[in-house]
KOLLOKOL-626326 format. One record per atom (N, C-alpha, C, O): atom name; y, z, x. Coordinates in steps of 0.2 Angstrom, whole numbers. Atoms other than C-alpha are relative to their C-alpha. Layout:
! KOLLOKOL-626326
name:py:pz:px
CA:Y:Z:X
...
END
This chain:
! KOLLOKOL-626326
name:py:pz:px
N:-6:-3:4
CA:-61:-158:170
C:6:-1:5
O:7:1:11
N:-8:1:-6
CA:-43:-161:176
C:4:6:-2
O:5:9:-7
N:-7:-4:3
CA:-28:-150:178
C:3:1:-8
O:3:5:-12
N:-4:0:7
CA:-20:-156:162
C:-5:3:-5
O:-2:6:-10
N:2:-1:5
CA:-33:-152:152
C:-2:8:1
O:-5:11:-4
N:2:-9:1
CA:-35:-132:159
C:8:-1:-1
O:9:2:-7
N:-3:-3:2
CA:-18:-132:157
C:5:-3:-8
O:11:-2:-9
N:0:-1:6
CA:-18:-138:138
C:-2:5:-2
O:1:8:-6
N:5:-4:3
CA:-32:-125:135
C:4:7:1
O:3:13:-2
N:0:-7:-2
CA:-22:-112:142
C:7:1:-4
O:8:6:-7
N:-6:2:6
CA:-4:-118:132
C:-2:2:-8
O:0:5:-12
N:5:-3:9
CA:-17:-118:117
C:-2:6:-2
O:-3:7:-8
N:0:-7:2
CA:-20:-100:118
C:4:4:2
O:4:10:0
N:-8:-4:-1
CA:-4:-95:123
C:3:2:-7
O:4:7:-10
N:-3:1:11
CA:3:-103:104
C:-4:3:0
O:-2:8:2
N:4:-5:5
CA:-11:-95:97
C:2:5:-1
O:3:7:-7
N:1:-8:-2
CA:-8:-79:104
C:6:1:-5
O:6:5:-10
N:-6:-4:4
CA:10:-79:99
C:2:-3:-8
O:7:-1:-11
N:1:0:7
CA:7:-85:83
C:-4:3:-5
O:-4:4:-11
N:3:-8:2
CA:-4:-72:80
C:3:6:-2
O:3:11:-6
N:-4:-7:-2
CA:7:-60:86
C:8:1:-6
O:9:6:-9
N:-4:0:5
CA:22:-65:74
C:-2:2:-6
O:2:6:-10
N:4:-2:9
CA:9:-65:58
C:2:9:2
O:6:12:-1
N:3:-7:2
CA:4:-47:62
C:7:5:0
O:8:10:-3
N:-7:-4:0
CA:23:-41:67
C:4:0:-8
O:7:4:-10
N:-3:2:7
CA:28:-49:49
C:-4:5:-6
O:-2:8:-11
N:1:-5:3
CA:15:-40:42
C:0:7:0
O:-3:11:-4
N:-1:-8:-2
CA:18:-24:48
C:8:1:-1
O:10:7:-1
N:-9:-5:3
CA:39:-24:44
C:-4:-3:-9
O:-1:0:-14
N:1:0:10
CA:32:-29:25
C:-2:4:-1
O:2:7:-5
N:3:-6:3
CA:20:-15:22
C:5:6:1
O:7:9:-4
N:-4:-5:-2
CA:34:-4:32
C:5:-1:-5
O:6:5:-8
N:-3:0:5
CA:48:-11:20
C:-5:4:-8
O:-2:8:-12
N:0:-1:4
CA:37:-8:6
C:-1:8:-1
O:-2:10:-7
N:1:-5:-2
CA:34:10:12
C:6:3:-3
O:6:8:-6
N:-5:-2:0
CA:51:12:11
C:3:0:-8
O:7:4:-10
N:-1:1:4
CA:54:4:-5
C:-5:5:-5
O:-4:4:-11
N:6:-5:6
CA:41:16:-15
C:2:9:1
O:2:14:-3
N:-6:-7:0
CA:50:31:-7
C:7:1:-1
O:9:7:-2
N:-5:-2:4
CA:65:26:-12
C:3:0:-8
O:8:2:-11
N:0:-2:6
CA:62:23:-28
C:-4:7:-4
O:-5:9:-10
N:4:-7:4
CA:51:40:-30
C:7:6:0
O:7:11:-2
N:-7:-7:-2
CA:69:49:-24
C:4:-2:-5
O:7:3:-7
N:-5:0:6
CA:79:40:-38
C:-5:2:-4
O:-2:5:-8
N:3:-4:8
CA:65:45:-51
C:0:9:0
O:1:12:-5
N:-3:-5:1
CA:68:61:-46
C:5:3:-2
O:5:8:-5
N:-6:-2:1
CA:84:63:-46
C:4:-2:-10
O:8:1:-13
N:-1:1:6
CA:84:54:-62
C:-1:6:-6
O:3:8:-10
N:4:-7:4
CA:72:68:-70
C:3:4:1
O:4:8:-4
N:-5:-5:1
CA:84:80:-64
C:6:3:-2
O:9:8:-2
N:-7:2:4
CA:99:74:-72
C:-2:0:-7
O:1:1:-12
N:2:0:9
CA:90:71:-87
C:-2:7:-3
O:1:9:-8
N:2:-7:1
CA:82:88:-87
C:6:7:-3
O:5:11:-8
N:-6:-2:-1
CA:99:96:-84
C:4:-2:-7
O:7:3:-11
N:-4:-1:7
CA:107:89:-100
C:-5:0:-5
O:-2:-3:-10
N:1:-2:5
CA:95:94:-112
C:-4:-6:-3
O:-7:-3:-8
N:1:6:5
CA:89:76:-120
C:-9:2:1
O:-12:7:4
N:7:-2:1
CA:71:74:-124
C:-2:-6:7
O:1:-9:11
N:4:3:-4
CA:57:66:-114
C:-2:-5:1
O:-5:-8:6
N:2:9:2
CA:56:49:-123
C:5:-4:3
O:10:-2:4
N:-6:5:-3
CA:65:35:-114
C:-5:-5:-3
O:-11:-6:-3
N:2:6:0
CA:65:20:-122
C:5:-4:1
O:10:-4:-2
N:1:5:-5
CA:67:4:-111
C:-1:-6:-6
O:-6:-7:-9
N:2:9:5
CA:71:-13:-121
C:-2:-3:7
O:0:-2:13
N:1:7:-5
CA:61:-28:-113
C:1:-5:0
O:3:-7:-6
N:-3:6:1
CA:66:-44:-109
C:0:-4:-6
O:5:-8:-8
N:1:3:4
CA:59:-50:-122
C:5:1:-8
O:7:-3:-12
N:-3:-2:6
CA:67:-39:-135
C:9:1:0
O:13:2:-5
N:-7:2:-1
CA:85:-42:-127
C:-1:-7:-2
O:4:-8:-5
N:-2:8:3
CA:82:-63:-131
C:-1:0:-5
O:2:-3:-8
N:2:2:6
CA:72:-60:-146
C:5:5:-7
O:2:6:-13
N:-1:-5:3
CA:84:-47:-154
C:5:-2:-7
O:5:1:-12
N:-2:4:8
CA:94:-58:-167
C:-4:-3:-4
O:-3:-3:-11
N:7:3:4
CA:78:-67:-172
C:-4:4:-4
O:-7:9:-1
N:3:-4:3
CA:70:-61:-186
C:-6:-3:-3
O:-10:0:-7
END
């Protein structure tokens, strides 16, 4: 075994490492983004509910879908 070849083995585990190391950082700000994103949308549905609540309207909301804004001239 020659030099070159421990220090391929030990270069190859080096990238590895830090390509390891980047996946797990990437998944970990994603879950934290989405952490973030699920509380701040739980803080606008509140807020929403309490403005709604406040003016009196009932409790039905209805929400056109995409489909019923393209298909809404079509009969």
């Amino acid at each position: 075994m020659s030099l070159f070849f421990y220090g391929v083995c030990i270069l190859g585990a080096m990238l590895g490492g830090l390509v390891l190391l980047v996946l797990y950082s990437l998944l970990v700000m994603a879950q934290k983004g989405d952490e973030c994103l699920d509380q701040l949308e739980m803080e606008m549905l509140k807020n929403y509910q309490a403005s709604h609540n406040k003016s009196g309207k009932s409790e039905n909301l209805c929400v056109t879908t995409t489909s019923d804004v393209y298909h809404s001239g079509i009969n």
